[in-house]
N, C-alpha and C positions, 0 to 999 in steps of 0.2 A: 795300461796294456802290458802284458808280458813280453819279454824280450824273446825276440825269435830263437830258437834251439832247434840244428840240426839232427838231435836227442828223438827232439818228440814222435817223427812218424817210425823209428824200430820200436820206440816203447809203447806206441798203441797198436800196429801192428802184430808186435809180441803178447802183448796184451790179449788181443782178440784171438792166436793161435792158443794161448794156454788155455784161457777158459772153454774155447770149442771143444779140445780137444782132451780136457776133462770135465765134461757138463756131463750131468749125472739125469741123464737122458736116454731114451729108448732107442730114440730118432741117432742115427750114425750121418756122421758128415766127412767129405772132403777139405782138401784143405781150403780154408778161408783165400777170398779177394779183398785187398784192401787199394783205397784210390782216397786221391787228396785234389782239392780244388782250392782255388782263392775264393774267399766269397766276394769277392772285388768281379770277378769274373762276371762279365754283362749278358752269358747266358740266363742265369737267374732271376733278372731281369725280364727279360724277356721272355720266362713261365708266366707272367701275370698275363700275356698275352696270347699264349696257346696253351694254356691249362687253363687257370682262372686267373681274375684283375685283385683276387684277393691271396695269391698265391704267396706265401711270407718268402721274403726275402732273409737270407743269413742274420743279417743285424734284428730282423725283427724277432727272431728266437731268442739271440743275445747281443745287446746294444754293444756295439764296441767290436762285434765278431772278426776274425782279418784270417781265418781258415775255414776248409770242412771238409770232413772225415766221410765219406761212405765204404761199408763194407758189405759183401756178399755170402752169405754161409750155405753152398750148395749142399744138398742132401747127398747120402751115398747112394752109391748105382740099383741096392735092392728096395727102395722106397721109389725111386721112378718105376721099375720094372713092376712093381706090390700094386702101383695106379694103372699103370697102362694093361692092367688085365681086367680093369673095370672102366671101360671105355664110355659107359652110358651113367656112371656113377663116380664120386671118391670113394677108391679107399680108406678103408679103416688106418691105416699106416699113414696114410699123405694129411688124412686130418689131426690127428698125432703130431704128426712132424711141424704142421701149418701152425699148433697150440704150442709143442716144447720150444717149437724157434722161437716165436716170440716170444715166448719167458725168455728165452736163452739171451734174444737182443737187447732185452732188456736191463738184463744182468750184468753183458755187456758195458754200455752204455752207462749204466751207473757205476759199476767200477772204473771205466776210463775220467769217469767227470770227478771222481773221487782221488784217483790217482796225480792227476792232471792239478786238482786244487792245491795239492800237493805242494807241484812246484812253481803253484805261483800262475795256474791259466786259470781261467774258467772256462766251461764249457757246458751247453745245453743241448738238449734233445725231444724230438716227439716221438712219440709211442712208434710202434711199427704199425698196429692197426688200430684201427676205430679212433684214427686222427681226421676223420670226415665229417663236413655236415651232413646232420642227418634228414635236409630236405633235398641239398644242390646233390648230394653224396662225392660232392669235392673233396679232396684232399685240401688241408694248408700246406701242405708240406710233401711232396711226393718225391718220396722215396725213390722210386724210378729214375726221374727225371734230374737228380742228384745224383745219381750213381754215372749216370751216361755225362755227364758234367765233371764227376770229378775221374772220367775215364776208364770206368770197368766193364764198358760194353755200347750196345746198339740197341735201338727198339726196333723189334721183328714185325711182322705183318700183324703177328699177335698180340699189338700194345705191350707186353712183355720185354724187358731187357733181357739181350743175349750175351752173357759174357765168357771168358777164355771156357768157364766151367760149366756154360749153358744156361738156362733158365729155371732151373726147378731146384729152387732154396727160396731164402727169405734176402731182405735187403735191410737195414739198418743205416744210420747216419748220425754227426752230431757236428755240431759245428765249436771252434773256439776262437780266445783275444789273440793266440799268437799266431804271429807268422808262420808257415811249413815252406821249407822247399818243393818247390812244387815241380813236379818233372815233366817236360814236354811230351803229350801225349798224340801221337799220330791217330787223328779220326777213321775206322777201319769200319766198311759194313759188314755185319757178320750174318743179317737175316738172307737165305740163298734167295727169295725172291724178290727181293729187292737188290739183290745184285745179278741177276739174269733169268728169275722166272723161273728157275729149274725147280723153284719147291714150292708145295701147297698142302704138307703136312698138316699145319695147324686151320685149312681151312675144308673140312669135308663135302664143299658143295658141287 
């Protein structure tokens, strides 16, 4: 296992702000969210029991795992606005955006696991999409439900995470051997209807 370094989370961090913010893409982004969790953490655990019992646990991506990385790459504000004027359909933009992100996580992801060998971590990943069976349409690994674990948000009424930058970008993760200082994260609801009812945006009924 590699030796903890308080190093590693500004150089993935930084990592994932430089390649966003020159990905050579159509799609325009905000600035990135990045969140760290122990994979020791007994929430993840406890997806095999409200998602699925085949839900992978950290170590099962990579034996030996003792962190994990989730990040968020919100879109810019004229790809939500390009969607929400095609209410009954996607946008041409937001599918675009749904294709270059995950190249982009991808890209991601493999530079960080490259970087990281570097010095001595290892570190794995599952795709961003069409990480599902294609009978249960399970996820092994959801993305979501990592991100709200390693503290970059809530799930809204809309199964969706809501984090500081909203919901409408892509999610990425990876896990590795070394230790991260991990920061204490106050559990905050952020969907309004599940904190008093006052919204039902995401539900048109």
């Amino acid at each position: 296992m590699a030796q903890p370094s308080d190093e590693l989370p500004g150089l993935i961090a930084g990592t994932i702000h430089s390649l966003v913010s020159g990905a050579d893409t159509v799609t325009e982004y905000r600035a990135p969210l990045v969140g760290f969790a122990s994979a020791a953490d007994p929430r993840f655990r406890e997806l095999q029991q409200v998602v699925h019992p085949n839900h992978a646990l950290p170590d099962d991506l990579l034996p030996g795992a003792r962190s994990v990385v989730s990040f968020f790459l919100p879109f810019a504000p004229w790809v939500l606005e390009a969607n929400a004027q095609h209410p009954e359909q996607v946008a041409d933009e937001w599918a675009v955006a749904y294709v270059e992100t995950n190249r982009l996580i991808g890209h991601i992801t493999e530079q960080l696991i490259h970087d990281l060998a570097e010095r001595g971590v290892r570190a794995a990943t599952e795709s961003a999409t069409h990480n599902f069976d294609a009978k249960t349409l399970v996820s092994r690994w959801a993305h979501k439900s990592v991100a709200v674990i390693a503290g970059l948000g809530s799930f809204g009424l809309h199964h969706m995470v809501i984090t500081e930058a909203g919901c409408a970008g892509r999610l990425g993760s990876l896990v590795m051997d070394a230790d991260l200082p991990i920061p204490p994260v106050e559990a905050r609801e952020r969907c309004l209807y599940w904190v008093d009812g006052s919204c039902l945006e995401c539900d048109p009924r």
